[in-house]
Structure formats: C-alpha cells, structure tokens
N, C-alpha and C positions, 0 to 999 in steps of 0.2 A: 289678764283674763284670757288674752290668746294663748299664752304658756299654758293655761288650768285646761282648755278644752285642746290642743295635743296631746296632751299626756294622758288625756283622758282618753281621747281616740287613741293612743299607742296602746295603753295600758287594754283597750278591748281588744285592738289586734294580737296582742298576747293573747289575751282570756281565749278568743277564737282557735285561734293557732294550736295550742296549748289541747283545748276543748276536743279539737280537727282530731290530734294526735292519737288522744287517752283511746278515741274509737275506729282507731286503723283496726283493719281486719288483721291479728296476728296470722304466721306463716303458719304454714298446717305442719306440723307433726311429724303426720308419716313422708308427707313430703322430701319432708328437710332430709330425716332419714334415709329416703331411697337416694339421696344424692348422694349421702357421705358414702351406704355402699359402691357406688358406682365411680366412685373417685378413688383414682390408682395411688397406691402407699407409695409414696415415697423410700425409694431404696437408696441409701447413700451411696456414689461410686466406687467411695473407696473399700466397701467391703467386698472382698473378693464372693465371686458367686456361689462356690463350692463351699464358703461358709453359710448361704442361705439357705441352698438348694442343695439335694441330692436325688438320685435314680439310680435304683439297683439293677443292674442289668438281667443277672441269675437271680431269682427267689429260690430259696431252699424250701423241697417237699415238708407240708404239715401235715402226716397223716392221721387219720381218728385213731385215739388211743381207746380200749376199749378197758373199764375200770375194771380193776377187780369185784370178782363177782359171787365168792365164796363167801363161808362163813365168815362172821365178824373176827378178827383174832387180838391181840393186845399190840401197844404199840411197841414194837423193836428198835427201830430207826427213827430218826428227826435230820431232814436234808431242809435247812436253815440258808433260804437264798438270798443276800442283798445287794439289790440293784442301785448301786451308791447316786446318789443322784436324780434315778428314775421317778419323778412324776407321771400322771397320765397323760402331758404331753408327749413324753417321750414313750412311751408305750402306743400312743397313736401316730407317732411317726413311724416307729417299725414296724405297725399294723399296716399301713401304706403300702409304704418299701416292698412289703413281703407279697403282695397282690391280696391282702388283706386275710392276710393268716398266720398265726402266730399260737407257740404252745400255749403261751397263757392263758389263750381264751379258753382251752379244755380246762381250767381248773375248775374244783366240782364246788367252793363257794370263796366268796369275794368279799372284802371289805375296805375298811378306810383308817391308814394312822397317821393321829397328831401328834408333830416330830417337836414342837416346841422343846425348850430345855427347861430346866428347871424354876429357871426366870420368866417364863413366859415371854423369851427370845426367840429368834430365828436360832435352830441348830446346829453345832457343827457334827460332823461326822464322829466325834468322839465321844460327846454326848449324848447323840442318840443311838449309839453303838452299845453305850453303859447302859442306857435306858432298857435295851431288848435282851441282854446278856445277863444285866443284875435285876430288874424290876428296878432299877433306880434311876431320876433324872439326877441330874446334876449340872457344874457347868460347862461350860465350852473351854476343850480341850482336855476333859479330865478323862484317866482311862480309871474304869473302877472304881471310883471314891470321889465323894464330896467333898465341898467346901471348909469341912471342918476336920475334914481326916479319916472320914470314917473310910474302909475298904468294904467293899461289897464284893464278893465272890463268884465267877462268873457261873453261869448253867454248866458250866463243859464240867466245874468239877463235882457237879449231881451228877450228870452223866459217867464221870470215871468212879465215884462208889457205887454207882449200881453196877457198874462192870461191864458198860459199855467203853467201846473203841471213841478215839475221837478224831475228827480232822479240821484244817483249813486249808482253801484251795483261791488263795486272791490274785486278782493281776496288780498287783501293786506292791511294796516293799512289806514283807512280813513284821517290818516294826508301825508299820502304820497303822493309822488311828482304829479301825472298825477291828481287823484283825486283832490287835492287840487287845482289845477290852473285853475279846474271848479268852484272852490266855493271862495277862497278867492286871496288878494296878499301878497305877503312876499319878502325879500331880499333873506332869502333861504329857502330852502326846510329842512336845518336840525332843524331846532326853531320846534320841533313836539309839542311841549305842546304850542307855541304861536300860533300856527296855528290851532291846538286843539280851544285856546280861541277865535278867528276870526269864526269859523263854526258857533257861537251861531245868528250871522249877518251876514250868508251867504244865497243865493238864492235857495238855496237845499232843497225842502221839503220830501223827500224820499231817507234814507242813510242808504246803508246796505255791513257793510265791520268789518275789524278788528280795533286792536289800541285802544281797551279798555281803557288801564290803560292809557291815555295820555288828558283822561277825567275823570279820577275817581281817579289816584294815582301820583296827582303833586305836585310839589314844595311849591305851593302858598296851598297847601291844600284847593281846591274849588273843589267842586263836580258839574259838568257838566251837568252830568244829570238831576242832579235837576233842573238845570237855565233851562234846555231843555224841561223840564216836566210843569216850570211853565211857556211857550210862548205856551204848547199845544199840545205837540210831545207825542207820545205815544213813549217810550223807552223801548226795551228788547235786554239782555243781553246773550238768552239759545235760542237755534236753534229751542228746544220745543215750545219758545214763539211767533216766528212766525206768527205762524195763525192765533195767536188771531190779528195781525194789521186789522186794517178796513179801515184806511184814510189814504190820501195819506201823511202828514205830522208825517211822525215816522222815526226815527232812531233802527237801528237793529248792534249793534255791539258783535260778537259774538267771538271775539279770543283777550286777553290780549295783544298780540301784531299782526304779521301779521298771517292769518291763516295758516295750515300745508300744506305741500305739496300736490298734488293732490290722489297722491297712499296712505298718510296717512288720509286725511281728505274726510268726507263721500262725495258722490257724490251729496248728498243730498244740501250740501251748493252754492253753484252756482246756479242749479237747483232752489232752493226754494228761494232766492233771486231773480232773473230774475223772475219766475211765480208772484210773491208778487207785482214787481216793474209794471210788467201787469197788474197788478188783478186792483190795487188801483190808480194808475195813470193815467188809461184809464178811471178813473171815471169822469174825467174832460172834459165837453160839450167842451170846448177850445181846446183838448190837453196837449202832454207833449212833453219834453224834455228829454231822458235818455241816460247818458253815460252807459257802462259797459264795464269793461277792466278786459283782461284776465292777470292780474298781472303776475301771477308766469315763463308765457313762457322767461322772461328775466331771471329769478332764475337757470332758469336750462341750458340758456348760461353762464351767468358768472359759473357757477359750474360743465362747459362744460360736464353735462350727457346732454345724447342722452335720455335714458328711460324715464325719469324725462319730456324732453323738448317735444317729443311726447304726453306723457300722457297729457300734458297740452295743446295743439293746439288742441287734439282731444276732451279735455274738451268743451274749448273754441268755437270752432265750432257746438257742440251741442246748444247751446247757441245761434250761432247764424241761426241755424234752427230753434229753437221758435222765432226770432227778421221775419225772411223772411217769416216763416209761419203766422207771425200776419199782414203783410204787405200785403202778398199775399190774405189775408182775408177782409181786409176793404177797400183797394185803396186808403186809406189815408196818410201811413207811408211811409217816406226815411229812409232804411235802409242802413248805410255808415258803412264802416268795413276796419280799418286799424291797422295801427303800430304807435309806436312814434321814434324805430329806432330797425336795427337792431343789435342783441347779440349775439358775442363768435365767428363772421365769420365765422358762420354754415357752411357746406358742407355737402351733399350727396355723399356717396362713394359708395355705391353698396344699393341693396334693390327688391325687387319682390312686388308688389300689389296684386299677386295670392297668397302669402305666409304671407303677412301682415310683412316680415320684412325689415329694415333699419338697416342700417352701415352710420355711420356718423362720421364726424374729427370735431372739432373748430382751428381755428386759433390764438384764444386770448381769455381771458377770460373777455373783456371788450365789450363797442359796437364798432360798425363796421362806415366805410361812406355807407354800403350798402342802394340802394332806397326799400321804404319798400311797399308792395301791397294797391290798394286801390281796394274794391268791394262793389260796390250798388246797391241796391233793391228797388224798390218800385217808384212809383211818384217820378222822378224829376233824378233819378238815370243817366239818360243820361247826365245830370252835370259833372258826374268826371273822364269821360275819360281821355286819353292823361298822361303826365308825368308834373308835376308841384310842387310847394314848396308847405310846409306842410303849411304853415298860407292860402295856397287856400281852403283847408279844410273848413276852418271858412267861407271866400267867399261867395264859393259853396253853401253852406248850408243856410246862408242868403238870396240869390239871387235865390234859390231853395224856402224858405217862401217867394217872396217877401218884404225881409225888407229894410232896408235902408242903402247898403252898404259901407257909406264916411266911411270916416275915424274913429278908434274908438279909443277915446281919457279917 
C-alpha cells in the first residue's frame, strides 16, 4: 500500500511539473530576433580579410547620360553584355564601392532571368550561354545543341544574313564556354582546341580575348593563325598591336591562356577592346552585333574574394557606360546587359556608399539558382522587363529587330 500511494504521489509531481511546463510563458519573438541581430557573425581566421572586405579608394565619375531624344528610328545595333556570374549581389557590391553610382542604374528598363538548364538544374555558363544565343536550354556544358544532337544556330548568324558586322570582346579564352556558344556548336565546352578549329567557320568577324595557345600550340601542330590570315583577318597577338586594326574582320588574342585578373592586368585591356569593337564595327552601313562578357566576375565567386569580385563588376560597368553612352548617341542601338548565372551565393553583409566599402560572405564556391538582373538601353529596351527565362533573351532581341521569331532549328 505504501509503494501504491508514492507512486501515486510521484506520478502527480509529474502531472504538476509537466502541467507547470505546457504554461511557461514562451520567449517573445521579436525579442529573440533583435538578439540574433545584434550578435557579431562569426568570421573564420583563416580567411584572409581582403577576401571579405574591400574599399575603393578612387570611385570613377557616373555622369547622367542623357537618352536619345529624336525620332524613334529602327534598330541597327544589338551590344549583348554578359556579366558572367553577376547576380544582384554583386551589382550591389559595386553599387557600394562606387559611392553609390554605377552606369546601370541609368538603364531605361530592368528585369529578371531564370538561368535554370534544361533540367531544371543549377546552370553552367555554357548552358545558359546556349540558352540566350539559340532560344535553346539544354545541358550543362553543351555549346549549341542538345542532348540528342540537335545543333541550334547561334543569333550572330541572323545577324550576318541581315548583313550586320559582328563581334566578341571576353576577358577569358575565346574558346570558352559563353563566347563560344555565339560562334560555334560542340558536345562540350571542354574540346578547347576543337572548338579552337570550329571559329575558322564561325560567324564572328571581330574577336578580341585570350586562349592563345589553343590556336598556335596544338596537338595536330596546325597554326591557326595562319588559316585566319589566309580568309583575310588581320591577326595580333601584343596589346601594342591593337591599333594598327582597321576592319572589322580581325582577331586580337592577347593572353596564352585566359587573361589575368583585373588588379593584375592593365585596365587598358577591356578598355581598348570595347573602343576597337566600336571603332570598326560601326563601320558597317547595316550594323552589328556585339557580345561582350565580363568573364572574370564568376572567377572571383568560385574563389569566393570579395576584392577580386568588385574590382571586376566595377570593371565591367565601365564598359558598359561606353555601350549606353553610344546608344544614347545615335538612337540606333539595344543595349541588353545580363548574367548567365549567378556565383559563390554572394551576399552583402555590411557596406557604406559614402565610404566606398563592402563586407561580403559566399555561400559556396560554385553557382547559385539565384535570377540574374537584366538592364536595357536604348531603342526597343522596354522589351525586357518583367521576370522570364533566359532563352527570352534571344526572343527579345529578335522581335526587338523585327526578325523572324519561329522556331530556330
């Protein structure tokens, strides 16, 4: 009987206890919350700071561009800009940096593209490069053509039977992935030297990037150049030679493989590529066609610096103040300005625009499913509003020249 009435008395200190519990006053909410702000992130040692943080010392002048303002006219031009890599964090980082100015914000309308592949994967740069060039997803690594074979034909070669000029102007080896999938097709993007032999029968009359030796130092021992020299291309090889191009038909490859980073390689390389791609492209009564991709902004997510990944957005935007400043000049040009996906699942962590600096995390050193910005300029730019897949890109820009947008086979 003494065992039956403990256990009984245990058994209500339970019930109590239990009972006590169920009606604690839970923790309030917002409370909890203002703590977690107020509690400092954990920064591991061993990342160096200059990969978290950066501060620009000089900001470069943004000054207002003022649109063109004349009659409507047709479009002539398409200056096709891809910021490899660039999400809107990285667009807010160089918003920062710059004391909170940057040419893209003058674009006259903005939108949003989903870089997915065809799988409804995370993209790679080759994929979503096919995507904007053919109207076509496909897989990862594929330049041109799907999974079963088909080839899809890039935009560059609508633009050479209308009888526009064409160009590319990348900081990265002219056989890589995004470049390529404007000029030629392939199963993958890693065949460099076969992709190499495809540019001699691609629609590109104006190429200015790296990737040297992947025309001059192959396997088959064929010198490229030369087959390039005898269809007519003026070929140079030194940043010096440059100037001497005159027609829009030249190749300018100027780094053995892809070129150096932005902090080590002069400013002058981007710069004097884009002016050249101007100079001699716009010699064409017809028009042209130019891509220009800021390669490296992906480089410096997967290599998740922050330093690295600013200096190159801020590159890049330079860049595309001479594309909206020629646009804004003639009333001729669409100037489109995107991503092929984003890298490293940027984030901004702290940062000042009066101070020019940034603090920044990645999440991964690969890319992201983040939707990557779109901003255009020029005639026809009210096209790319809204949020849409990256093969609209290609669309867009069709149904912006009037061409013929079935299907592209």
């Amino acid at each position: 009987m003494q065992s039956f009435r403990s256990a009984l008395l245990l058994s209500s200190s339970v019930c109590f206890l239990a009972c006590t519990t169920t009606h604690t006053t839970p923790t309030d909410r917002s409370a909890a919350i203002e703590a977690i702000k107020h509690t400092p992130d954990a920064q591991p040692a061993e990342i160096p700071l200059y990969k978290r943080e950066f501060q620009l010392d000089q900001p470069y002048p943004v000054p207002a561009l003022t649109p063109y303002a004349g009659p409507r006219k047709p479009i002539k031009n398409v200056i096709l800009m891809i910021g490899d890599g660039m999400g809107p964090a990285q667009v807010t980082g160089g918003l920062l940096a710059n004391r909170g100015r940057l040419f893209m914000q003058q674009a006259q309308a903005t939108g949003f593209s989903i870089t997915q592949n065809q799988y409804g994967k995370i993209t790679d740069s080759a994929a979503s490069a096919t995507a904007m060039a053919t109207g076509h997803k496909t897989y990862n690594s594929a330049i041109g053509m799907d999974s079963l074979g088909h080839q899809f034909r890039s935009i560059m070669w609508d633009a050479r039977e209308h009888g526009k000029s064409t160009g590319l102007v990348v900081a990265c080896e002219l056989t890589d992935a995004t470049p390529a999938c404007f000029a030629v097709t392939h199963p993958t993007r890693n065949d460099q030297e076969a992709i190499a032999l495809k540019y001699l029968a691609a629609p590109i009359d104006f190429m200015y990037a790296g990737g040297l030796r992947y025309f001059t130092q192959r396997q088959d021992h064929a010198d490229l150049l030369l087959q390039w020299r005898q269809k007519g291309y003026q070929v140079v090889t030194k940043a010096s030679e440059v100037a001497s191009i005159t027609g829009p038909k030249a190749v300018a490859l100027l780094a053995e493989s892809g070129p150096p980073a932005v902090a080590e390689r002069t400013s002058a390389y981007i710069n004097q590529g884009v002016d050249k791609a101007l100079e001699v492209l716009s010699k064409n009564k017809n028009g042209f066609f130019l891509m220009i991709e800021g390669s490296q902004i992906d480089d410096a997510g997967h290599f998740n610096n922050t330093t690295q990944n600013v200096q190159e957005v801020l590159d890049f935007d330079q860049q595309i103040g001479k594309a909206f400043r020629f646009a804004a000049a003639n009333g001729e040009t669409l100037v489109i300005v995107t991503a092929d996906h984003e890298t490293g699942g940027y984030s901004i962590l702290g940062g000042s625009a009066p101070t020019g600096k940034v603090a920044a995390n990645f999440a991964t050193n690969k890319h992201s499913a983040v939707m990557v910005p779109v901003f255009a300029y020029g005639v026809g730019s009210e096209l790319f509003t809204g949020m849409y897949e990256n093969t609209d890109i290609y669309y867009r820009i069709k149904k912006a020249l009037n061409w013929n947008t079935t299907e592209n086979n």
